[in-house]
Every structure is written in C-alpha cells, then in structure tokens.
C-alpha positions as MATLAB code, in Angstrom:
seq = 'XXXXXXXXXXXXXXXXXXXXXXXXXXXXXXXXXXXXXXXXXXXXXXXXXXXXXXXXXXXXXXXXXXXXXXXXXXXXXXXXXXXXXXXXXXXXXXXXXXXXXXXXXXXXXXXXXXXXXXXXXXXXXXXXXXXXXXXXXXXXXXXXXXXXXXXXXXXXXXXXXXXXXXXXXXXXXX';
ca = [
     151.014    9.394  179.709;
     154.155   10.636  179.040;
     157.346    9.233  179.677;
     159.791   11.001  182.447;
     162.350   11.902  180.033;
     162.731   11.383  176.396;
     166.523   11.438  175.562;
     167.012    7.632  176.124;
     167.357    7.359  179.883;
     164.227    7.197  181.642;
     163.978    3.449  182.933;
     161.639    2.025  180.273;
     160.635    5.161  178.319;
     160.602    6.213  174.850;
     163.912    6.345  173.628;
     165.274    9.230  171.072;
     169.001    9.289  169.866;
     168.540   13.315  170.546;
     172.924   13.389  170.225;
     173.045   11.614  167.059;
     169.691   13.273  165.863;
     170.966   16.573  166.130;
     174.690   15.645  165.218;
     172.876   14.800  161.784;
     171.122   17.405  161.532;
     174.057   19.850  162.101;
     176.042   17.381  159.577;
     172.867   17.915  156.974;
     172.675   21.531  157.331;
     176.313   22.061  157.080;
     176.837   19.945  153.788;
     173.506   21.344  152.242;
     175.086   25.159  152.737;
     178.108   23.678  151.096;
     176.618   22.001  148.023;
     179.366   20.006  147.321;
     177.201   16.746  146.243;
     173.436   16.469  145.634;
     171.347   15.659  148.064;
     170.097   12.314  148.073;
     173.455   10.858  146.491;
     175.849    8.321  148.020;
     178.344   10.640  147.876;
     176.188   12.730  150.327;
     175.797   10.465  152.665;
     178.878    9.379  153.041;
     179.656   13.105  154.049;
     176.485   13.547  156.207;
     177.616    9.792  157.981;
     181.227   10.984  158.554;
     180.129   14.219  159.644;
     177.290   13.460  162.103;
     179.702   10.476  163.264;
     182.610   13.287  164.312;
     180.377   15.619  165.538;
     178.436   13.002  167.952;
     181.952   11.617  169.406;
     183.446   15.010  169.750;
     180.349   15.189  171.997;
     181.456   13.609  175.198;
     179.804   15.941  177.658;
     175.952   15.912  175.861;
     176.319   19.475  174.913;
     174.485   18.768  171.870;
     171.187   19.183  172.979;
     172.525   22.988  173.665;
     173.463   23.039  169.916;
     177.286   24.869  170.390;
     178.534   24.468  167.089;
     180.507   27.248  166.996;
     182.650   26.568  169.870;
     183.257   22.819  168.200;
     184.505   24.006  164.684;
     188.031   24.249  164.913;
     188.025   20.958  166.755;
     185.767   19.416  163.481;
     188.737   20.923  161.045;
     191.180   19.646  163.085;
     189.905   15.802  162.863;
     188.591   15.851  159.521;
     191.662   17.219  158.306;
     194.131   15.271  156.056;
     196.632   13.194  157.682;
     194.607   13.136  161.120;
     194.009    9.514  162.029;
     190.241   10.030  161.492;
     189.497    5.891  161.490;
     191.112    5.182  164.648;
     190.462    7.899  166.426;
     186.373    7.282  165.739;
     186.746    3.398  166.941;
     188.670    4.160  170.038;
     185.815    6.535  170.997;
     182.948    4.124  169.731;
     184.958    1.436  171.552;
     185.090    3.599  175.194;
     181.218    4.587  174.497;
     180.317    0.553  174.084;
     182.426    0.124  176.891;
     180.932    2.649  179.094;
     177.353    1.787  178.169;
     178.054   -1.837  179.557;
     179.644   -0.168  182.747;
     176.343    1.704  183.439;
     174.289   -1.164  182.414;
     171.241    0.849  181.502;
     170.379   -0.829  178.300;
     170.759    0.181  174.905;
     172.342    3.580  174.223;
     169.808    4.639  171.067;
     172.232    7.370  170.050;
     175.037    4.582  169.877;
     173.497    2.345  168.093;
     172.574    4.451  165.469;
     176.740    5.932  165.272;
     177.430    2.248  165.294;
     175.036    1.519  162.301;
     176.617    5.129  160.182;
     180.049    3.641  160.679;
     179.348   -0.133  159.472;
     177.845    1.268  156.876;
     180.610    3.936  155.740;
     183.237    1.350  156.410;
     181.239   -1.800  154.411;
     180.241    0.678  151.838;
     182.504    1.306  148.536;
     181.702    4.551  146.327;
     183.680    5.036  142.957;
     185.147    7.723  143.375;
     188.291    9.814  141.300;
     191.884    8.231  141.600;
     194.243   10.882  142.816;
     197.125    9.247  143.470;
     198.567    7.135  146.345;
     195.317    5.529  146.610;
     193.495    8.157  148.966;
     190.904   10.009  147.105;
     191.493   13.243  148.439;
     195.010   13.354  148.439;
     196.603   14.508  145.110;
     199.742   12.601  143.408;
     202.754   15.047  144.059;
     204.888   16.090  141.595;
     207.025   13.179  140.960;
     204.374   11.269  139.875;
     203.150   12.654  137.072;
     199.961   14.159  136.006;
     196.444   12.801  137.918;
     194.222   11.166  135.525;
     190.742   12.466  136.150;
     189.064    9.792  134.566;
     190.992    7.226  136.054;
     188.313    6.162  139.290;
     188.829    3.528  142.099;
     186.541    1.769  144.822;
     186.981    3.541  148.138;
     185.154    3.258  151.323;
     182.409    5.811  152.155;
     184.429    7.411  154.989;
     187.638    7.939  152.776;
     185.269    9.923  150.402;
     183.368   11.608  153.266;
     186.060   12.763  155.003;
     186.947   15.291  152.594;
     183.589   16.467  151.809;
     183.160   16.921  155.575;
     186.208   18.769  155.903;
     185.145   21.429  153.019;
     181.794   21.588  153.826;
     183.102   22.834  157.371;
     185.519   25.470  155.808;
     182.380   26.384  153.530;
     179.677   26.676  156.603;
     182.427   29.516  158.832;
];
C-alpha cells in the first residue's frame, strides 16, 4: 500500500526531499548547459551544492514542485552575485527552517537535512583553486596591485568557488 503522500509529510510515510531533489536537479541542468567544469569534478559540485542550496532556500513557499524557474532568476543573480552576503544569508534561512521544523514538531524535514548535509560539506570542504587577489577566488586584484598570477593557487572553501560558477552558469542558462 501506498503511503498518503510522498513529499515528507504524511505521518509515518515514505519520505522524499522532492524541494531539494528538484532544486538539484534545476542546479544540475543549469551548470551542465553552462559547461563551465566537468561533470563529475569537485569543482562541479561545489557549483551544483551552492546552487541547489540557493535555489531550495529561495523556496519558502514549496513552489518547487511547480518548477517556476523563470520567475526565480533574477532573484538567483541577485544572491549569487559578488559582494551579496551569500554565507549569512544561507545560515539565517537554514537557521529559521531548523527552527521552524522544531516549531511544527513533525519529525525530520528530509529536504533539510539533505541542504544541511550540501552546506557542511561546501563549508568543511577546501578546493585549490586560482589566487586572484584579496583572497576571494572570484574577485580579481585591482589595479594597484599588480598583475594576477595565474599559477599562483590557494585553498578555498567549496562555496567560495561555487558561488561564482553558480552565478555564470545562471547568466549562461537565460
């Protein structure tokens, strides 16, 4: 027998993450049209992770199931965009989603734990990745600094890396 519902919230059911499933998949599809990376790489990940994470917390009324990407674009740019606060602005919303799930008291949010797992991992996770000055990877040493060396690399966490690649692979998809 089947259970009632299948998106995590029938009371003992089979639970899918169907949010962070198809926030993935919409991450995937958009960095695969881009082919910024190879597929399979760290450096993909990190982008798919940072993606799927912004699109899933943009979504705070479920609309992903209805798959309205095109409405949610310019908000996507907006956060993924250089000098947006992109790592506070994801733990205040994972903070208020762990702190509504213990409000409703329904047990485990599937979808939350798995945007809980991408951002331990893209926070825990270094990637060497090309030093471009002032110590963010994807912000480029102004003039006064002198030329970038391109073969000069540092350790960086996954987000700092994906954050770019999410933001071009955006740009590339419209």
């Amino acid at each position: 027998m089947q259970p009632e519902s299948t998106n995590g919230t029938s009371g003992g059911g089979l639970a899918v993450p169907m949010a962070w499933l198809c926030a993935e998949y919409i991450a995937d599809e958009m960095l695969r049209a881009g082919a910024l990376v190879q597929g399979g790489s760290l450096e993909y990940r990190a982008g798919r992770q940072t993606l799927a994470l912004t699109i899933y917390l943009c979504d705070s009324a479920d609309e992903l199931a209805g798959v309205r990407v095109v409405s949610r674009i310019d908000e996507w740019l907006s956060l993924t965009s250089y000098g947006h606060p992109w790592q506070e602005w994801v733990q205040e919303r994972l903070t208020a989603r762990q702190e509504r799930e213990r409000d409703l008291d329904e047990g485990a949010d599937p979808d939350l734990a798995l945007a809980l797992d991408a951002w331990r991992w893209l926070r825990q996770t270094e990637l060497l990745a090309a030093d471009l000055g002032d110590g963010e990877p994807w912000h480029p040493a102004g003039p006064q600094s002198g030329a970038v060396d391109e073969y000069a690399e540092i350790w960086t966490p996954a987000w700092q890396l994906g954050l770019p690649l999410s933001h071009l692979a955006i740009h590339l998809f419209c």
